[in-house]
VODREN-317954 format. One record per residue: x, y, z of N, C-alpha, C in turn; residue number from 1. Coordinates in steps of 0.2 Angstrom, whole numbers, always signed. Layout:
<tifis>
TIFI     nc1     nc2     nc3    cac1    cac2    cac3     cc1     cc2     cc3     n
TIFI       X       Y       Z       X       Y       Z       X       Y       Z   NUM
...
</tifis>
This chain:
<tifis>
TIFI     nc1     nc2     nc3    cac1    cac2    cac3     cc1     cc2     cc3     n
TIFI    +194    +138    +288    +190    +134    +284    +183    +137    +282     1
TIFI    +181    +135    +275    +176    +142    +273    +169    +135    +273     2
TIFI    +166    +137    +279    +159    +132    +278    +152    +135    +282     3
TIFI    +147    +134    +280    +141    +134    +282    +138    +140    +275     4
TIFI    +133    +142    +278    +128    +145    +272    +127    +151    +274     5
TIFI    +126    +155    +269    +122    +163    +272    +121    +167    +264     6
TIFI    +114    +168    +265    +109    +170    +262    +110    +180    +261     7
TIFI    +112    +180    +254    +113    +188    +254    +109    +190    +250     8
TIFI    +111    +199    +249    +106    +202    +241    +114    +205    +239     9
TIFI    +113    +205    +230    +119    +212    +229    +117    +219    +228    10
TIFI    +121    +223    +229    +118    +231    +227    +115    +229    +219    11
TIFI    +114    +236    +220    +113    +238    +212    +120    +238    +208    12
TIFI    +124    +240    +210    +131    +239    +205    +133    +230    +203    13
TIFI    +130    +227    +208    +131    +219    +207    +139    +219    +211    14
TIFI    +137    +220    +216    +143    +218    +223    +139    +215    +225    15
TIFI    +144    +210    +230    +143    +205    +234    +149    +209    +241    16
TIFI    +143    +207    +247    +147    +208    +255    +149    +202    +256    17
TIFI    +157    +200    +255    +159    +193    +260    +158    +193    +266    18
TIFI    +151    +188    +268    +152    +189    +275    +159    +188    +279    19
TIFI    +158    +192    +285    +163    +194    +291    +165    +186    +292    20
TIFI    +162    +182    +292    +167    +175    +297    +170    +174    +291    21
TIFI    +169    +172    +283    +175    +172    +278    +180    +176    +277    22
TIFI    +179    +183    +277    +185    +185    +275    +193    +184    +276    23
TIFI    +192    +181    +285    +199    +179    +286    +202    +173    +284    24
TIFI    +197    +168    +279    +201    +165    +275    +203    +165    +269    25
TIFI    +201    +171    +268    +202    +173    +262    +208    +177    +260    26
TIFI    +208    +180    +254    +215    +185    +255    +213    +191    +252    27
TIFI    +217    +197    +249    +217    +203    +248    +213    +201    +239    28
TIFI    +216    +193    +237    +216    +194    +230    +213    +187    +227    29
TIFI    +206    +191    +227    +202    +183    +226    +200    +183    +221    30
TIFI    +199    +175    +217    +196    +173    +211    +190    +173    +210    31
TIFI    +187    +174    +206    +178    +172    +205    +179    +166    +199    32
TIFI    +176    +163    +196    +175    +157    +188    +170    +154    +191    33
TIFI    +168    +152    +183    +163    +148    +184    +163    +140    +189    34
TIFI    +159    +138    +191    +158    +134    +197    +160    +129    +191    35
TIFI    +161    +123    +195    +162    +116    +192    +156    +112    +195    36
TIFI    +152    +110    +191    +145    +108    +194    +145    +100    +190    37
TIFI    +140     +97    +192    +142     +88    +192    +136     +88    +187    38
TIFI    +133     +94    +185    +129     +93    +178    +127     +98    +175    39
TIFI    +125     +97    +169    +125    +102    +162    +120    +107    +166    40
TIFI    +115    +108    +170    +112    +110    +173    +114    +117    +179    41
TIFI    +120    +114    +184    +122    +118    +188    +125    +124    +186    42
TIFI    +122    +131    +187    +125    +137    +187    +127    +139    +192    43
TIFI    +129    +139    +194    +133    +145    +201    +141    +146    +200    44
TIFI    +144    +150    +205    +148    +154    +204    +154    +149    +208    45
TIFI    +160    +152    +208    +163    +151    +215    +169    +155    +215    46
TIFI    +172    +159    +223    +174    +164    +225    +180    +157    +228    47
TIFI    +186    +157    +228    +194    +156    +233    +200    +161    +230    48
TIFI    +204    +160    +234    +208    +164    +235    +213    +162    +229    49
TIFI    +218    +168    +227    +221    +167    +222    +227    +162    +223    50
TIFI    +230    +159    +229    +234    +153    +230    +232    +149    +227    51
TIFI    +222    +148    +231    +218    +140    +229    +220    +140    +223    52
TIFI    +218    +145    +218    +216    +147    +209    +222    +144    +206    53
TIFI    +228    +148    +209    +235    +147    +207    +236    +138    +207    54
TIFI    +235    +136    +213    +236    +126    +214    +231    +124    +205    55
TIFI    +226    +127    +207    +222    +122    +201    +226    +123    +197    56
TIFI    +228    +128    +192    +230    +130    +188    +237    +126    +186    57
TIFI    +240    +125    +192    +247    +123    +190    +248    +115    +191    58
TIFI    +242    +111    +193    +242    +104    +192    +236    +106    +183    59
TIFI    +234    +108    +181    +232    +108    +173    +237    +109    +169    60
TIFI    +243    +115    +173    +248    +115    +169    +254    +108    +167    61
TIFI    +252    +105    +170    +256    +100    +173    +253     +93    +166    62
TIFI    +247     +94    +165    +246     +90    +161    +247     +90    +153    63
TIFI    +249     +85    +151    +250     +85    +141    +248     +89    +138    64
TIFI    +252     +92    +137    +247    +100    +130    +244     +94    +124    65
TIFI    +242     +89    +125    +240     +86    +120    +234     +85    +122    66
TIFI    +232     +82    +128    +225     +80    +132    +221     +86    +131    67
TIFI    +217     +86    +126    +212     +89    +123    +205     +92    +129    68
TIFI    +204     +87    +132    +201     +87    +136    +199     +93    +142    69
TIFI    +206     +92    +144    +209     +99    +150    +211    +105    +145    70
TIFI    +212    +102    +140    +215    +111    +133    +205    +113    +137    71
TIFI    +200    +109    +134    +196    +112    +131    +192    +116    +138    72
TIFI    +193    +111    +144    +192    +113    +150    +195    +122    +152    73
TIFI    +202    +120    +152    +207    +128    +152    +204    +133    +148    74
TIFI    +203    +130    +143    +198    +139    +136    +192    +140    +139    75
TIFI    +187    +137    +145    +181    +137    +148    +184    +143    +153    76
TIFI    +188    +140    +158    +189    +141    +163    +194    +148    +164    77
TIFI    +200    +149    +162    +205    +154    +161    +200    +160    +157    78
TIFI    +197    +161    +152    +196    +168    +151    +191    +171    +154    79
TIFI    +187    +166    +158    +181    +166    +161    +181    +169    +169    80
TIFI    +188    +169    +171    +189    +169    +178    +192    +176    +180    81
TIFI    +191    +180    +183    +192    +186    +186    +194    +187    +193    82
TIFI    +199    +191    +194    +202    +191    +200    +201    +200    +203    83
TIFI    +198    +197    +209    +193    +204    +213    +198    +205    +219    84
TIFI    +196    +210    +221    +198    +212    +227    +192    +216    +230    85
TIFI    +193    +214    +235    +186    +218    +240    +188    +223    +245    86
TIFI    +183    +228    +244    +185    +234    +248    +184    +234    +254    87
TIFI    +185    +239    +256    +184    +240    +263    +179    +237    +266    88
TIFI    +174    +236    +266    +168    +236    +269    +167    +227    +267    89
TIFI    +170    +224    +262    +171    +218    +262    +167    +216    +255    90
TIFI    +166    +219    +249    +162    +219    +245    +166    +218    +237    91
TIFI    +164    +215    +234    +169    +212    +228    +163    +214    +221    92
TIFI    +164    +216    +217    +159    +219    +210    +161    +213    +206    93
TIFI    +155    +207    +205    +155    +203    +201    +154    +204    +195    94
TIFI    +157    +204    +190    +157    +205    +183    +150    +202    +183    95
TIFI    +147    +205    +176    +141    +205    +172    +138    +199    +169    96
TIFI    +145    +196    +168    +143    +190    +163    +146    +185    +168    97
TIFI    +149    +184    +172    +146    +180    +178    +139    +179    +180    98
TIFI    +137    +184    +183    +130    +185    +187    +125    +181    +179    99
TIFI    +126    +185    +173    +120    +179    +169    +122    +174    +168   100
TIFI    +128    +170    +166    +130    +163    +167    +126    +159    +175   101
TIFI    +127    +163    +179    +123    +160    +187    +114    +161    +187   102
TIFI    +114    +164    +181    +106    +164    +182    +104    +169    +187   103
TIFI    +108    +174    +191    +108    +178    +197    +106    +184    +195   104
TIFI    +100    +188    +200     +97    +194    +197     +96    +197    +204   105
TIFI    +100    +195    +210     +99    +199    +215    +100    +196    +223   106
TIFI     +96    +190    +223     +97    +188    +230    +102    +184    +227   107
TIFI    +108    +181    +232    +110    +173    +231    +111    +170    +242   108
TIFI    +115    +165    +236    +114    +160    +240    +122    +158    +242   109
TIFI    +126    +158    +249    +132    +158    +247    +132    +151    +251   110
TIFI    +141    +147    +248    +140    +140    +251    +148    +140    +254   111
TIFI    +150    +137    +261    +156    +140    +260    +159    +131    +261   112
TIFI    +160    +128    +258    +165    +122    +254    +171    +122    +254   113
TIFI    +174    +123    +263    +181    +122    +263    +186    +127    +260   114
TIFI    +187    +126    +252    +193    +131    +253    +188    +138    +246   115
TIFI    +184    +136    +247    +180    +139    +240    +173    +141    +243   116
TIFI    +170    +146    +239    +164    +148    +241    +160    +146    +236   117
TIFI    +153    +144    +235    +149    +142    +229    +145    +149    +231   118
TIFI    +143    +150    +223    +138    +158    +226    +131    +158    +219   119
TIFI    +125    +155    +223    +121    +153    +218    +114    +156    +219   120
TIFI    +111    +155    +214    +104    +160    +215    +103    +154    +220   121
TIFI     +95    +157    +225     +95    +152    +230     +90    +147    +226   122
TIFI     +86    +147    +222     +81    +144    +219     +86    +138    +216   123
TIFI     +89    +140    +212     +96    +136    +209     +98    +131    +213   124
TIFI    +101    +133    +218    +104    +131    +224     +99    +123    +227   125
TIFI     +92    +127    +227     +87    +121    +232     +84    +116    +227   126
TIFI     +86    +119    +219     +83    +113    +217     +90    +106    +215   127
TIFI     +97    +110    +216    +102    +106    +217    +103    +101    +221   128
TIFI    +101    +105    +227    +101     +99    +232     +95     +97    +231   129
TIFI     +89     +94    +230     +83     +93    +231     +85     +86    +227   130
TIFI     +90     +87    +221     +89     +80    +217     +94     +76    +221   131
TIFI     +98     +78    +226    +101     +74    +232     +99     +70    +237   132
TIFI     +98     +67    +237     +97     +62    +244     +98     +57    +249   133
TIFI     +97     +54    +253    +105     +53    +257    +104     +46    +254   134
TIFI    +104     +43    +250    +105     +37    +247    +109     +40    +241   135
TIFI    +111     +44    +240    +115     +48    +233    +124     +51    +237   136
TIFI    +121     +52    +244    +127     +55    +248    +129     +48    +252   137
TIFI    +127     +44    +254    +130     +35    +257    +134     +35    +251   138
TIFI    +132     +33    +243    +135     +33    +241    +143     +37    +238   139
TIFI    +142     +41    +241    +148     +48    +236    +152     +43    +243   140
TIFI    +152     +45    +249    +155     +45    +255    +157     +37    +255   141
TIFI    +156     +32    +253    +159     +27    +249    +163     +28    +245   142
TIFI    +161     +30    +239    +168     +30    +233    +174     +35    +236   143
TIFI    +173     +42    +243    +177     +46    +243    +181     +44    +249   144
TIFI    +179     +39    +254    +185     +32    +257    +188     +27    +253   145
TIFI    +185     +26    +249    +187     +20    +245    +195     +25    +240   146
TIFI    +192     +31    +240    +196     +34    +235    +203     +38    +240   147
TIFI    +201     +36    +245    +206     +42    +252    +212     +36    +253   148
TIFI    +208     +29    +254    +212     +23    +255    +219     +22    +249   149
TIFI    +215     +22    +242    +220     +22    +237    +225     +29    +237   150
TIFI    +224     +32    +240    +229     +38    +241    +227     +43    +235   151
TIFI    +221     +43    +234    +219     +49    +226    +216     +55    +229   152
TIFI    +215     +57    +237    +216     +64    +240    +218     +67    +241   153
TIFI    +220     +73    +240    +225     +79    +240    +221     +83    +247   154
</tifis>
């Protein structure tokens, strides 16, 4: 399970070191795309493995080539997504237009979310949470029992 936080910098080439406690959730052959954020606002990235990528992908595929919706979604998401492999040393070279989508000029901020990493500038990152508060998280933690009850968690 990929969780807790850890504050990196990238080289100059624009790699990123997976830290050492993720890796082993990770695999040889990992996806980067843009983050799915809950506002027009949220820039950051996100790293899972190419299984995770493949699940999403194939519950999208799964729906109506008519659903406009998820078309528009998939034309976001599919040519925008790149698939890394880290070297030896545990370091992945994020594409360039990644990094300016994320706002990202050097430090980030890594988030590890289960089966998925978020990787965001840290500024980015503190003003996300900052508009959070635990009257905003009682609520999520409500709708996400209420939601587990009806059986709508995977």
């Amino acid at each position: 399970m990929l969780m807790g936080g850890s504050t990196n910098t990238l080289d100059s080439k624009g790699r990123l070191v997976i830290p050492v406690k993720w890796r082993a959730d990770l695999t040889d052959h990992i996806i980067i795309l843009y983050g799915f954020g809950s506002s027009e606002e949220e820039h950051f990235l996100q790293l899972m493995s190419r299984e995770r990528f493949l699940d999403i992908t194939r519950e999208m595929d799964n729906l109506h080539p008519t659903d406009t919706t998820f078309i528009k979604a998939m034309r976001f998401i599919l040519p925008n997504a790149e698939e890394l492999t880290p070297d030896k040393q545990g370091r992945v070279l994020i594409p360039q237009k990644l990094l300016k989508y994320a706002q990202i000029n050097g430090e980030v901020f890594l988030s590890g979310m289960s089966n998925r990493i978020e990787i965001w500038d840290p500024e980015l990152y503190r003003q996300a949470c900052d508009k959070y508060d635990l009257s905003a998280f009682n609520k999520d933690m409500i709708a996400l029992a209420d939601k587990s009850r009806q059986g709508g968690l995977k």
